[in-house]
C-alpha positions in Angstrom: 0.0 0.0 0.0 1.2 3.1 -1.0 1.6 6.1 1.6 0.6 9.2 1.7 3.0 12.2 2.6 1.0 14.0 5.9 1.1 17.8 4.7 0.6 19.9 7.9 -0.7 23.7 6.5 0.3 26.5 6.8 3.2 25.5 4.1 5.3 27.6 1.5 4.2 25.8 -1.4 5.5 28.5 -4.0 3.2 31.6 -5.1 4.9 31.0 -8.4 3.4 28.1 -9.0 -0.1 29.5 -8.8 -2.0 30.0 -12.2 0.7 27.4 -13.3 -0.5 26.1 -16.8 1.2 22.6 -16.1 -0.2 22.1 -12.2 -3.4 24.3 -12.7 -6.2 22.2 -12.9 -9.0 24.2 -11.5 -10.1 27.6 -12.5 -10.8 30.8 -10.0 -13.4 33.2 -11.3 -13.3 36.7 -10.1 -15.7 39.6 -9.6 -14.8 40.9 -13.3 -14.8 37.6 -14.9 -11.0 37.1 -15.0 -10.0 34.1 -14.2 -7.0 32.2 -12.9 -5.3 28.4 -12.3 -4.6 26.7 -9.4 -4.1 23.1 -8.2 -7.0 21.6 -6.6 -4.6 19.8 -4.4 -3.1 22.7 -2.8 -6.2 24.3 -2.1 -8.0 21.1 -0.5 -4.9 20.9 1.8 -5.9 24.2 2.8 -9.4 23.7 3.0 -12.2 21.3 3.5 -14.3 23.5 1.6 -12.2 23.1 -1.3 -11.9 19.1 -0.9 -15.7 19.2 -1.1 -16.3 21.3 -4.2 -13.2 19.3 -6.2 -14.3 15.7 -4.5 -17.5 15.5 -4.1 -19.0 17.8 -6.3 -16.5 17.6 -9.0 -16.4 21.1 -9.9 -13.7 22.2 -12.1 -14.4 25.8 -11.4 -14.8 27.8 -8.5 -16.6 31.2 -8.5 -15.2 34.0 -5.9 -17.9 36.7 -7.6 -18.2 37.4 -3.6 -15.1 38.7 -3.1 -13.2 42.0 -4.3 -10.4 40.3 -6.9 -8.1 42.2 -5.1 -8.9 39.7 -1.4 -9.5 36.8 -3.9 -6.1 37.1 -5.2 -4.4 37.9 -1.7 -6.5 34.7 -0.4 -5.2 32.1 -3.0 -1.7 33.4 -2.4 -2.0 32.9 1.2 -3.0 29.5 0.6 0.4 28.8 -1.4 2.6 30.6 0.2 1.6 29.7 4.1 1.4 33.3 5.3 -0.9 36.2 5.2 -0.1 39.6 4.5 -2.6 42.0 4.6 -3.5 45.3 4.6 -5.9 47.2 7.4 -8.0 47.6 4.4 -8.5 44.3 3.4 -8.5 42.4 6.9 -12.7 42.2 7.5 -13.1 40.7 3.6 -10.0 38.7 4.0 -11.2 37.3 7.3 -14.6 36.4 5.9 -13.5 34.7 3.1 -11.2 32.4 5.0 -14.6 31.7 7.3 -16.3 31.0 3.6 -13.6 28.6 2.6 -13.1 27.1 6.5 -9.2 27.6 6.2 -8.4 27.3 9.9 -5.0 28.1 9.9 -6.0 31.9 8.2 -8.8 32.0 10.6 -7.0 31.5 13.9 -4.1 34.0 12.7 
């Protein structure tokens, strides 16, 4: 039987690999209809939000119309880089979507 490797989150996995053409195989929509790639794996690690919508429901697309693109963006890269910046600004929507998504890690911080 083949093992899993146990990933603990918050981990640096690399903003540069987000909206990776190779790794991307889910698509973020934004507020203005942009969209961008990012690896469902990385994002379910994250989130059992995520797991859900990629497992269960098999969605290949994820709609953040909720959010400003500006927190969206600032979200995802939190999510692949293992740390939150943020600015006074952006704390109440960046908070809220991390409650949307149940990332634990972004809400305890």
């Amino acid at each position: 039987e083949m093992s899993v490797a146990e990933i603990s989150v918050p981990c640096n996995f690399g903003v540069a690999n987000l909206h990776d053409e190779f790794h991307g195989n889910v698509t973020m929509e934004f507020q203005d209809s942009t969209c961008m790639r990012a690896c469902s794996l990385i994002l379910s690690w994250n989130s059992e939000v995520f797991t859900y919508l990629f497992s269960e429901l098999r969605q290949g697309t994820v709609e953040l119309k909720d959010f400003s693109k500006e927190v969206a963006v600032m979200f995802l890269e939190s999510l692949y880089s293992g740390d939150v910046v943020v600015e006074k600004s952006h704390f109440r929507e960046l908070n809220k979507i991390s409650h949307a998504f149940k990332v634990k890690w972004m809400v305890e911080k």
